[in-house]
Gaussian input, Z-matrix of N, CA and C with variables (Angstrom, degrees):
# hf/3-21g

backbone

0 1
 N
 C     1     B1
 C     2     B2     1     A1
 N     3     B3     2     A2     1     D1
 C     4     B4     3     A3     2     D2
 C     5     B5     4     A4     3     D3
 N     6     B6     5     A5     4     D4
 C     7     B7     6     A6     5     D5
 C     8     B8     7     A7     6     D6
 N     9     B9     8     A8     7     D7
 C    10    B10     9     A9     8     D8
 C    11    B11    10    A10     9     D9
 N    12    B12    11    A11    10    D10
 C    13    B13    12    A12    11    D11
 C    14    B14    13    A13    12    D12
 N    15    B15    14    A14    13    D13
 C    16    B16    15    A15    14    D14
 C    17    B17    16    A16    15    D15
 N    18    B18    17    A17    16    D16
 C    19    B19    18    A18    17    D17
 C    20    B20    19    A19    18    D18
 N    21    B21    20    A20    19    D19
 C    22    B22    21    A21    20    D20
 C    23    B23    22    A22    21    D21
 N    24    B24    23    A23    22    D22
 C    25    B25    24    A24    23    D23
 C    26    B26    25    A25    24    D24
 N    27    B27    26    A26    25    D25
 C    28    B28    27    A27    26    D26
 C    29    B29    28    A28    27    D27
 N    30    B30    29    A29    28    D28
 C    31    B31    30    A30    29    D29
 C    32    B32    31    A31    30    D30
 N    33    B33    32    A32    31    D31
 C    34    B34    33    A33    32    D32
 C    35    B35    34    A34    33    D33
 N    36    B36    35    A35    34    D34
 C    37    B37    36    A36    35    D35
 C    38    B38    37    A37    36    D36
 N    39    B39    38    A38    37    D37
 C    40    B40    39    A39    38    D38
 C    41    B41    40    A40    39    D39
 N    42    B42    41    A41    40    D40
 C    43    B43    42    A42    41    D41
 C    44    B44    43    A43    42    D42
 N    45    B45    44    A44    43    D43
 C    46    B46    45    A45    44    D44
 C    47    B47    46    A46    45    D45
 N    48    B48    47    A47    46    D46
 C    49    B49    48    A48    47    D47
 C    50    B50    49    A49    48    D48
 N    51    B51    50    A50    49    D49
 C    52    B52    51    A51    50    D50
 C    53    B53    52    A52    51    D51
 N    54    B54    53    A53    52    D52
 C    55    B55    54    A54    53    D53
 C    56    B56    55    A55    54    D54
 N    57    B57    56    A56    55    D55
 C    58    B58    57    A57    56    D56
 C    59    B59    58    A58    57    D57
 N    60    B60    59    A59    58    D58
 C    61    B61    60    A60    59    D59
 C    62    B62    61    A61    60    D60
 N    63    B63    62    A62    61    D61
 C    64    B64    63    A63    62    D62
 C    65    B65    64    A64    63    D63
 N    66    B66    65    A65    64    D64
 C    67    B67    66    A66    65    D65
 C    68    B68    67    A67    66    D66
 N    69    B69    68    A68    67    D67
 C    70    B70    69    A69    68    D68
 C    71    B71    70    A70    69    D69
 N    72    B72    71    A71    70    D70
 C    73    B73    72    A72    71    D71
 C    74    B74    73    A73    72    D72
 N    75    B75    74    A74    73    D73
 C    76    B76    75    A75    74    D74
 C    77    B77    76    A76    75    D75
 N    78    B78    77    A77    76    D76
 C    79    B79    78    A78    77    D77
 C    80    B80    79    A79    78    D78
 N    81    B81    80    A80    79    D79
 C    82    B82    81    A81    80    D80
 C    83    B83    82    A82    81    D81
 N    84    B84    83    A83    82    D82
 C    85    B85    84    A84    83    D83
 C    86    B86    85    A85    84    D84
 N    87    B87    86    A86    85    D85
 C    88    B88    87    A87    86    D86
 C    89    B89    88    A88    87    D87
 N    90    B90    89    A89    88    D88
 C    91    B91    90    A90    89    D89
 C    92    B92    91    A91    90    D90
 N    93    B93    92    A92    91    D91
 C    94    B94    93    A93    92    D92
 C    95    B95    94    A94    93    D93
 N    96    B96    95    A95    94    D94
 C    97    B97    96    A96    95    D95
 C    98    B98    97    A97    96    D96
 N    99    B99    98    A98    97    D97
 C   100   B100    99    A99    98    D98
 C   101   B101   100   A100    99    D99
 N   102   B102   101   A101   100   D100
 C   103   B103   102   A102   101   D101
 C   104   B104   103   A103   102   D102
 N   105   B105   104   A104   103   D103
 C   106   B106   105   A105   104   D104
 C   107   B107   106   A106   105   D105
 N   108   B108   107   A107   106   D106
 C   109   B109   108   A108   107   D107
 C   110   B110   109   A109   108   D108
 N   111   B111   110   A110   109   D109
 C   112   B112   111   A111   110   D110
 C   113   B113   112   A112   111   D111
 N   114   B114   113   A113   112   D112
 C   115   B115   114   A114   113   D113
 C   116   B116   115   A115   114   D114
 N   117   B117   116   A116   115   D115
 C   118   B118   117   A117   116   D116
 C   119   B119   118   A118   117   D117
 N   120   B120   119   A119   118   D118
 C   121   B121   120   A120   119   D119
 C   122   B122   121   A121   120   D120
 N   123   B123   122   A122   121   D121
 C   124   B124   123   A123   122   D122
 C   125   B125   124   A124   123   D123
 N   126   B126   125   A125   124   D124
 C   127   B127   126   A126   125   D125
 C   128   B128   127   A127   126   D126
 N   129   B129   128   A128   127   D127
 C   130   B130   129   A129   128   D128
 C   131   B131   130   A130   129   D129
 N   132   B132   131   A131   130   D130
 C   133   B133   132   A132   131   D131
 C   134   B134   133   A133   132   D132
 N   135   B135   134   A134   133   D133
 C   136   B136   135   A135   134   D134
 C   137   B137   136   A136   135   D135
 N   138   B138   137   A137   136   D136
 C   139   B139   138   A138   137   D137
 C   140   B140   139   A139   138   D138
 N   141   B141   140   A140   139   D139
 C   142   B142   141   A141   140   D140
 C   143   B143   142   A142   141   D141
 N   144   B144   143   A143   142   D142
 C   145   B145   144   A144   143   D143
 C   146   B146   145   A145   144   D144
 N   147   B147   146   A146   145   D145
 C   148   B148   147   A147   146   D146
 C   149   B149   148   A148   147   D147
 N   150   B150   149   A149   148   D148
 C   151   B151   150   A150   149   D149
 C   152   B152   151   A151   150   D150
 N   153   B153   152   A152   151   D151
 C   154   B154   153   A153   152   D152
 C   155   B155   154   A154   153   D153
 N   156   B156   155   A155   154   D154
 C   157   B157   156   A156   155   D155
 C   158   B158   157   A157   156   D156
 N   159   B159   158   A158   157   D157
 C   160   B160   159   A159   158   D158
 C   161   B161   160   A160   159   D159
 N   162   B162   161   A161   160   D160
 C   163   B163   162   A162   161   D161
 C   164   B164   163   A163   162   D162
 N   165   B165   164   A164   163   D163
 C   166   B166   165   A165   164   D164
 C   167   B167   166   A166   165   D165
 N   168   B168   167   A167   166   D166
 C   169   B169   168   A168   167   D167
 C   170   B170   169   A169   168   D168
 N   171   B171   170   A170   169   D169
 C   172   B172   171   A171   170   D170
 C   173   B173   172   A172   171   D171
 N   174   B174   173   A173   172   D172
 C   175   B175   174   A174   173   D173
 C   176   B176   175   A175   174   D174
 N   177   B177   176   A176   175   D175
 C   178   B178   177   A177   176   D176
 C   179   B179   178   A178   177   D177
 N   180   B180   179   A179   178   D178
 C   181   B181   180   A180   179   D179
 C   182   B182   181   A181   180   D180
 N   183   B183   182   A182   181   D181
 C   184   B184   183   A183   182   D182
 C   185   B185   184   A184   183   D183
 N   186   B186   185   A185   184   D184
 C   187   B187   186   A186   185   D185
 C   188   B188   187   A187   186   D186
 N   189   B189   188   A188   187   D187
 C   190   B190   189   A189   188   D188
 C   191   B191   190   A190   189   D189
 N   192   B192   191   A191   190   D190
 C   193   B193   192   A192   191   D191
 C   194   B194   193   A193   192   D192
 N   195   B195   194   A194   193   D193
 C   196   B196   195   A195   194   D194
 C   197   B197   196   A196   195   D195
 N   198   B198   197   A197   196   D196
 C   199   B199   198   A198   197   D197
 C   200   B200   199   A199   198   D198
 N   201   B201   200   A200   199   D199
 C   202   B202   201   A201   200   D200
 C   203   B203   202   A202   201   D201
 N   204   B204   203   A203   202   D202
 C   205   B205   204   A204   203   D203
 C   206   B206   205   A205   204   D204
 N   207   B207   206   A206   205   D205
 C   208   B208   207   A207   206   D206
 C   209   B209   208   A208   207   D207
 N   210   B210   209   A209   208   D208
 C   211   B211   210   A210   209   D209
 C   212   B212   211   A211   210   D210
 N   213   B213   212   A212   211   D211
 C   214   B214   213   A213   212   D212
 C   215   B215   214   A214   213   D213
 N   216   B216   215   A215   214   D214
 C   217   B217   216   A216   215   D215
 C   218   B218   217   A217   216   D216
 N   219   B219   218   A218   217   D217
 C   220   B220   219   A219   218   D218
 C   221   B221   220   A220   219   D219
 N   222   B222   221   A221   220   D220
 C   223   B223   222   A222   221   D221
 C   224   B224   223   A223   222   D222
 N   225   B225   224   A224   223   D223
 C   226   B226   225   A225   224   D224
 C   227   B227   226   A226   225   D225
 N   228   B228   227   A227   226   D226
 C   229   B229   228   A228   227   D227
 C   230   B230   229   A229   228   D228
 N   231   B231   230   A230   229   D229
 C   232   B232   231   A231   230   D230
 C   233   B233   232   A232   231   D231
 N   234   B234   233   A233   232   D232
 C   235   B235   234   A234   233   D233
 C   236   B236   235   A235   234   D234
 N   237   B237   236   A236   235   D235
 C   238   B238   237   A237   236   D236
 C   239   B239   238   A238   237   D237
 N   240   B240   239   A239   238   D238
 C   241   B241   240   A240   239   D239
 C   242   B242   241   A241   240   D240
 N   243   B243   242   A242   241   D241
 C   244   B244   243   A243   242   D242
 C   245   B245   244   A244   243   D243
 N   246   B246   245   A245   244   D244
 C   247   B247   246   A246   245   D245
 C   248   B248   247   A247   246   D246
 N   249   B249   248   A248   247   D247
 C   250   B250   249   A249   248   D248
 C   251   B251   250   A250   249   D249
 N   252   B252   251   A251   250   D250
 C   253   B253   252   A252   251   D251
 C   254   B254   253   A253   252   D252
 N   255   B255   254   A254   253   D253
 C   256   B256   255   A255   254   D254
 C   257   B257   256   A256   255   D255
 N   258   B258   257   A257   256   D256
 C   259   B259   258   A258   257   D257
 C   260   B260   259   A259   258   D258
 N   261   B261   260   A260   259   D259
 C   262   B262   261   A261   260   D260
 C   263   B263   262   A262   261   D261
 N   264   B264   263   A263   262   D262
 C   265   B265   264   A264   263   D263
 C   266   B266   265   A265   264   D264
 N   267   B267   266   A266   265   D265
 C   268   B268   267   A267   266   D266
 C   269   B269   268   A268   267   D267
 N   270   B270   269   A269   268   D268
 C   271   B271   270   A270   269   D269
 C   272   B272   271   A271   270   D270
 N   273   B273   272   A272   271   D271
 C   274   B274   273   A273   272   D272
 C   275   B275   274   A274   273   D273

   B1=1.4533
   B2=1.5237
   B3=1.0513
   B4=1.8434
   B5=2.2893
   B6=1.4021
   B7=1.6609
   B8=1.5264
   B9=1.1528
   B10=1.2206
   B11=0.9095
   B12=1.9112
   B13=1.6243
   B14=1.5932
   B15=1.0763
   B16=1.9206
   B17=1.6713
   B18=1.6208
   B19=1.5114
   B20=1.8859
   B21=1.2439
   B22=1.0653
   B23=1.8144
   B24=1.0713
   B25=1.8713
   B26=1.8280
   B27=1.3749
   B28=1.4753
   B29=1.7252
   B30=1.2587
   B31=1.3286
   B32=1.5125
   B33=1.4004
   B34=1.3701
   B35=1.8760
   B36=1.2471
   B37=1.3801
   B38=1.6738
   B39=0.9677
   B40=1.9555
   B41=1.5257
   B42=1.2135
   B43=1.6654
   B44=1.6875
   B45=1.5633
   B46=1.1302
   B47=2.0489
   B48=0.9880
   B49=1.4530
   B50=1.1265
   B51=1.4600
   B52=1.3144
   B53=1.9950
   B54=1.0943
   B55=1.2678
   B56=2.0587
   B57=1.5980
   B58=1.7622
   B59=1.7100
   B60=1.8834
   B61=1.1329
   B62=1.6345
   B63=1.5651
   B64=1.5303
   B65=1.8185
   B66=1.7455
   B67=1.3142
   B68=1.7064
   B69=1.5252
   B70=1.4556
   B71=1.5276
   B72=1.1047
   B73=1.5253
   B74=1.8291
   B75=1.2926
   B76=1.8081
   B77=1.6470
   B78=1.0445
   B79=1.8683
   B80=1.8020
   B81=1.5097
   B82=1.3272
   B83=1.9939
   B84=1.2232
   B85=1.1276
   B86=1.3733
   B87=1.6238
   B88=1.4689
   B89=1.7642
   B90=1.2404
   B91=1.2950
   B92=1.5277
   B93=1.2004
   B94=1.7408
   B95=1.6886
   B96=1.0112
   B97=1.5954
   B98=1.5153
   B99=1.6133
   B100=1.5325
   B101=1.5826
   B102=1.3564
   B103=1.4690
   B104=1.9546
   B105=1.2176
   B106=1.5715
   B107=1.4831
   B108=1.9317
   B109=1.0853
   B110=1.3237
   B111=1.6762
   B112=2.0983
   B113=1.5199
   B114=1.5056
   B115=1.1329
   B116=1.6196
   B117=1.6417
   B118=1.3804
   B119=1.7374
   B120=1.2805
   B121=1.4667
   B122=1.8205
   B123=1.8006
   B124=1.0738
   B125=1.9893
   B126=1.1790
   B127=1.4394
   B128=1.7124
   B129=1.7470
   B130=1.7158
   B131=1.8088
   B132=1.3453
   B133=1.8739
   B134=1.5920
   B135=1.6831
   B136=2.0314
   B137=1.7238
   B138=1.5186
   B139=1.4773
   B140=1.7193
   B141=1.2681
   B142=1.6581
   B143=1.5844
   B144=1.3575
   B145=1.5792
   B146=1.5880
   B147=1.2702
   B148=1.6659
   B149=1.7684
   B150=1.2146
   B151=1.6328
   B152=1.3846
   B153=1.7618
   B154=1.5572
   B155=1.5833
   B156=1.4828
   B157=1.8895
   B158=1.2677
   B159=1.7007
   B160=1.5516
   B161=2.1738
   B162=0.8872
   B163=1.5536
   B164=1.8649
   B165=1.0261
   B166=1.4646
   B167=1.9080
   B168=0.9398
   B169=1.6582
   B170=2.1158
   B171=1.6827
   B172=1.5912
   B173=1.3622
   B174=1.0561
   B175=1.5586
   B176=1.6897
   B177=0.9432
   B178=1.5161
   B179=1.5073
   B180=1.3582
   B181=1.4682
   B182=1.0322
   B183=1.4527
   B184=1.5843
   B185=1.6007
   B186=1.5754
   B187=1.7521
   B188=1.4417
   B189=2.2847
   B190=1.5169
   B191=1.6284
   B192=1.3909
   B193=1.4311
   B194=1.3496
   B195=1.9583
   B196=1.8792
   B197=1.3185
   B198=1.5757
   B199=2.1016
   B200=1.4817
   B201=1.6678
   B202=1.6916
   B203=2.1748
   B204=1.4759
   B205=1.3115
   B206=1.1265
   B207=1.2936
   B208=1.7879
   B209=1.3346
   B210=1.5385
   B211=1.8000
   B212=1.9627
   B213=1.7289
   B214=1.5613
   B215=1.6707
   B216=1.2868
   B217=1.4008
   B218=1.2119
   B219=1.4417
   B220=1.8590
   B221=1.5284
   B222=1.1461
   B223=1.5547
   B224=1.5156
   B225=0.8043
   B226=1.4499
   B227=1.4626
   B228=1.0154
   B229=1.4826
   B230=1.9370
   B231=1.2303
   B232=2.0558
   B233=1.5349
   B234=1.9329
   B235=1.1529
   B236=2.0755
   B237=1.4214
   B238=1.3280
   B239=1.6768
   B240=1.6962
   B241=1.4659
   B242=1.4232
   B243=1.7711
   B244=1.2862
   B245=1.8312
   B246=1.2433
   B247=1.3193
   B248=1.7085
   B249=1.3077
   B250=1.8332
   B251=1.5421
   B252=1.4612
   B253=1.6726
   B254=1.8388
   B255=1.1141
   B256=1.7455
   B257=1.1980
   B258=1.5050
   B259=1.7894
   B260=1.7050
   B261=1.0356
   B262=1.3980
   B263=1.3106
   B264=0.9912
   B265=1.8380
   B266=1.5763
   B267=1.2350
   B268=1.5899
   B269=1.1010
   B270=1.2872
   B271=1.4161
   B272=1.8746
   B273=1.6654
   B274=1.8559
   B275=1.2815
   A1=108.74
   A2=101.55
   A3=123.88
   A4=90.72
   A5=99.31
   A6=107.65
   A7=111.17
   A8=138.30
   A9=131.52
   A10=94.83
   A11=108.06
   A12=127.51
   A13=91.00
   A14=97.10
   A15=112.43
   A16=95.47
   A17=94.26
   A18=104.03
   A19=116.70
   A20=115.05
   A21=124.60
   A22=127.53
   A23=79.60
   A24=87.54
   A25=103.65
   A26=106.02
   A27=87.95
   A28=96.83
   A29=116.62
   A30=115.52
   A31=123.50
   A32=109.18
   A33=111.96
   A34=84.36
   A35=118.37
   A36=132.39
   A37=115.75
   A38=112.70
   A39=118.24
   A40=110.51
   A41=116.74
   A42=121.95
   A43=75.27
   A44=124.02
   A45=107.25
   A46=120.90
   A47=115.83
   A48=107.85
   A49=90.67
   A50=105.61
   A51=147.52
   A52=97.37
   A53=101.80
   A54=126.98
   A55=105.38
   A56=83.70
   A57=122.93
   A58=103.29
   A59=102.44
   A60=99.82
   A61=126.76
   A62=116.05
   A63=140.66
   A64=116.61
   A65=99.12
   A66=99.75
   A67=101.81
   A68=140.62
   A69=121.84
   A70=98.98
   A71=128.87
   A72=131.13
   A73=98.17
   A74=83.71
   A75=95.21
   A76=101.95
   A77=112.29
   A78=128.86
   A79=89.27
   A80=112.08
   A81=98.22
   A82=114.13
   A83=106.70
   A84=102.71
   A85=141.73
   A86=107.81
   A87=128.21
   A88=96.28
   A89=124.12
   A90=118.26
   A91=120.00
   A92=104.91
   A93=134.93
   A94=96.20
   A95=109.94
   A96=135.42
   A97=124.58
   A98=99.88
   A99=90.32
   A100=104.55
   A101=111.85
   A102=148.85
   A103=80.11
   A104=112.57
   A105=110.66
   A106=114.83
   A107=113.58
   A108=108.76
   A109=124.83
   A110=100.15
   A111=94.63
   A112=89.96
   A113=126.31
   A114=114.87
   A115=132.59
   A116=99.32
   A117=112.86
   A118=100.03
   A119=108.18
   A120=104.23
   A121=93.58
   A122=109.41
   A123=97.24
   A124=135.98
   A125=101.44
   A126=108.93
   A127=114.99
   A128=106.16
   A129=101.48
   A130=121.37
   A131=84.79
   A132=77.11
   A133=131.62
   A134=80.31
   A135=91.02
   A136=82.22
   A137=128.35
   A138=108.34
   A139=121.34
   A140=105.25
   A141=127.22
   A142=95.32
   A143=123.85
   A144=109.72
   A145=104.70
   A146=116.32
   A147=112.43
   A148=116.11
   A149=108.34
   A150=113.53
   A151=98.73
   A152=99.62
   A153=108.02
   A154=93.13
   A155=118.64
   A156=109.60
   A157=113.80
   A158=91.05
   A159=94.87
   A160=92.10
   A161=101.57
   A162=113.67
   A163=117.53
   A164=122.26
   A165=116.97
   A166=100.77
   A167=109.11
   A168=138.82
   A169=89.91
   A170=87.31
   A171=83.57
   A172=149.66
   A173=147.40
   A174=123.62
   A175=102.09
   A176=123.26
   A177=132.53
   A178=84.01
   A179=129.41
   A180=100.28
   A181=145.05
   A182=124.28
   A183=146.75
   A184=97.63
   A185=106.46
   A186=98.19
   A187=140.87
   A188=88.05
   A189=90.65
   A190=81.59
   A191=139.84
   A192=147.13
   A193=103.94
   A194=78.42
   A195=94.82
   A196=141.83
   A197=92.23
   A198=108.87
   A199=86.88
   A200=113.10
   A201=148.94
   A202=74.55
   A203=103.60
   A204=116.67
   A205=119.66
   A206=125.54
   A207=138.16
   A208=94.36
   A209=117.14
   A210=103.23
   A211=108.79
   A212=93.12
   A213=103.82
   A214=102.16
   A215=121.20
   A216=108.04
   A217=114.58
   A218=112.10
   A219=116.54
   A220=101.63
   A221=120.76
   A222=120.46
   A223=113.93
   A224=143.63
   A225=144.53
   A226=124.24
   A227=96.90
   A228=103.69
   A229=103.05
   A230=83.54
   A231=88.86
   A232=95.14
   A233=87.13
   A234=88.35
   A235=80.39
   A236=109.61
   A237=110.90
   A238=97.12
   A239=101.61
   A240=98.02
   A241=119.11
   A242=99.19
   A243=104.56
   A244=116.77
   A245=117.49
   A246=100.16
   A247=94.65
   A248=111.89
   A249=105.39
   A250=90.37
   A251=154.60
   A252=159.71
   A253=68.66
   A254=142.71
   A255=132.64
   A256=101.15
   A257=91.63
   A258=107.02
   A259=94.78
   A260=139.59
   A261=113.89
   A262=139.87
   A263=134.03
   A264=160.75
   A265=97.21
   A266=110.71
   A267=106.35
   A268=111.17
   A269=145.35
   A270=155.27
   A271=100.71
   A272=105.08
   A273=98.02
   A274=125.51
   D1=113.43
   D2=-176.98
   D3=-74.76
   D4=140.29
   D5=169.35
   D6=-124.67
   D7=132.56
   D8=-178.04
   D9=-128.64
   D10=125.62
   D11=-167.13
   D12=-113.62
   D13=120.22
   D14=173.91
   D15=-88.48
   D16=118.83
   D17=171.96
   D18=-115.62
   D19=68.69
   D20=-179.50
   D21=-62.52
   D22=165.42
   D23=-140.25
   D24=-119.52
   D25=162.05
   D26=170.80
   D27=-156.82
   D28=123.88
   D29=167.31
   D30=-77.09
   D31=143.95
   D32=-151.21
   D33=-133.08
   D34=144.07
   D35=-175.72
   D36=-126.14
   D37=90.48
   D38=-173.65
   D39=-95.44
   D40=165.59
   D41=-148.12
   D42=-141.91
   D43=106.14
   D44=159.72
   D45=-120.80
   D46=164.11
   D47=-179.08
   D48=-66.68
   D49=165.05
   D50=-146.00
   D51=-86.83
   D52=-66.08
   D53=170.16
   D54=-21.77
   D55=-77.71
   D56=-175.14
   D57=-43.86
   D58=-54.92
   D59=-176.73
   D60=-84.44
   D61=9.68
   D62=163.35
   D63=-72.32
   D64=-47.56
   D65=-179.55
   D66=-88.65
   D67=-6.39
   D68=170.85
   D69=-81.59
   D70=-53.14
   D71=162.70
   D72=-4.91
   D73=-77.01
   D74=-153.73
   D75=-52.48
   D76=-29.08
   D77=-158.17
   D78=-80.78
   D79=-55.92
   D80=-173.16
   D81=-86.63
   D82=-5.47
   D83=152.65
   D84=-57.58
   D85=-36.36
   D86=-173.76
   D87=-72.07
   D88=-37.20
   D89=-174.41
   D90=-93.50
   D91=4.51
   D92=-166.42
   D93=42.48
   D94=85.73
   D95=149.74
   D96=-131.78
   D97=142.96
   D98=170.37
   D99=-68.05
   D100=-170.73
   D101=-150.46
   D102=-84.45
   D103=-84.06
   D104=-168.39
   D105=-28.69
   D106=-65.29
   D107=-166.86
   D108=-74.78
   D109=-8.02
   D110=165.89
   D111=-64.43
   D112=-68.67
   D113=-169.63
   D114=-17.10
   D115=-55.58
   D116=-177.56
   D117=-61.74
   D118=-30.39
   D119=-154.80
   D120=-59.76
   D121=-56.85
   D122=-175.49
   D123=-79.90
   D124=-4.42
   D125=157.89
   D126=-58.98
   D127=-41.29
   D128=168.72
   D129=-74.42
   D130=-16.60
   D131=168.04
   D132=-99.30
   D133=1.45
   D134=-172.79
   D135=-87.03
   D136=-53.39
   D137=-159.58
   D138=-94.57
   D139=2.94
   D140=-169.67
   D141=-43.27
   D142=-31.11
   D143=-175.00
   D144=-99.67
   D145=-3.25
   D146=-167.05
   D147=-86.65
   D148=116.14
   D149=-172.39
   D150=-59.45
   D151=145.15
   D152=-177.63
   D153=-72.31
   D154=144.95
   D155=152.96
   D156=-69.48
   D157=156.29
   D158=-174.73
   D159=-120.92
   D160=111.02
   D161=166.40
   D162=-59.03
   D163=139.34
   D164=171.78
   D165=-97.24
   D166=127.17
   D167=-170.31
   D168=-54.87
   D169=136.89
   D170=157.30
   D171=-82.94
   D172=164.02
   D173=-159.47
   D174=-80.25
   D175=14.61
   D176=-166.48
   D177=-117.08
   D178=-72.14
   D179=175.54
   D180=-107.49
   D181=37.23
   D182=131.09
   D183=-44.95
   D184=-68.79
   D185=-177.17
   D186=-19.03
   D187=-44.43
   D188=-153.26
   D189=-95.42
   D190=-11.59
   D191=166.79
   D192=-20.10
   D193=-81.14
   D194=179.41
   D195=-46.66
   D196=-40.23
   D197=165.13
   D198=-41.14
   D199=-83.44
   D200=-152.21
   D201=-22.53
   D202=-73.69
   D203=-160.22
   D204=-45.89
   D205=-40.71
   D206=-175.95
   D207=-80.38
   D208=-51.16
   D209=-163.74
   D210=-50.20
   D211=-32.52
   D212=-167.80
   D213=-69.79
   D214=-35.95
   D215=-171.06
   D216=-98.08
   D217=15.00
   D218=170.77
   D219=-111.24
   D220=17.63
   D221=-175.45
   D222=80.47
   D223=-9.06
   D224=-169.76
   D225=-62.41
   D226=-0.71
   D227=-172.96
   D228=-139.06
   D229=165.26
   D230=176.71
   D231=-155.24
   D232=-176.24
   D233=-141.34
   D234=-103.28
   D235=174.79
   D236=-176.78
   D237=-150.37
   D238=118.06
   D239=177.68
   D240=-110.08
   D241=151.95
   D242=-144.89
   D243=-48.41
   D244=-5.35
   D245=-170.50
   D246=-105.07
   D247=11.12
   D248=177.92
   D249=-91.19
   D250=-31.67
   D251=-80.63
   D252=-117.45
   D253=-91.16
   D254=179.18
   D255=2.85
   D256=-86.87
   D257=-152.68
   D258=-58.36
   D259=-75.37
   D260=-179.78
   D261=-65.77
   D262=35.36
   D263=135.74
   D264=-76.32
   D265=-74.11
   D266=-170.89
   D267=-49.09
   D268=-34.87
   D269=-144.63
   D270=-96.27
   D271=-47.49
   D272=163.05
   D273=-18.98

């Protein structure tokens, strides 16, 4: 059984002084990176210790969980691997 983890993404656009954005230049130069991925680099070291939250689910979708859960353990459902995911969309 193949799992396909959707890792969604979000581009983010910053306005920095002129100055500010001369010395990240130079910083991600020294490590030969562009400008973004120093960025990224240090956004992963500012939160590397911070626990993800964990939300408690709404009773609306606990509900459709449980359907999700029963349909799966009465057979109702199958499995679809990732390179069939086309052909069964088109097929709806």
């Amino acid at each position: 059984m193949s799992t396909i983890i959707a890792n969604p993404s979000a581009q983010i656009k910053i306005t920095l002084p002129e100055k500010l954005q001369e010395l990240v230049q130079s910083r991600a130069d020294q490590y030969g990176l562009s400008i973004s991925t120093y960025i990224k680099h240090l956004v992963l070291v500012d939160v590397k210790d911070i626990d993800m939250p964990v939300f408690k689910m709404s009773e609306k979708t606990e509900k459709v969980l449980d359907q999700a859960l029963e349909d799966y353990s009465q057979g109702k459902t199958h499995q679809i691997k990732h390179d069939e995911v086309d052909e069964f969309l088109n097929d709806l």
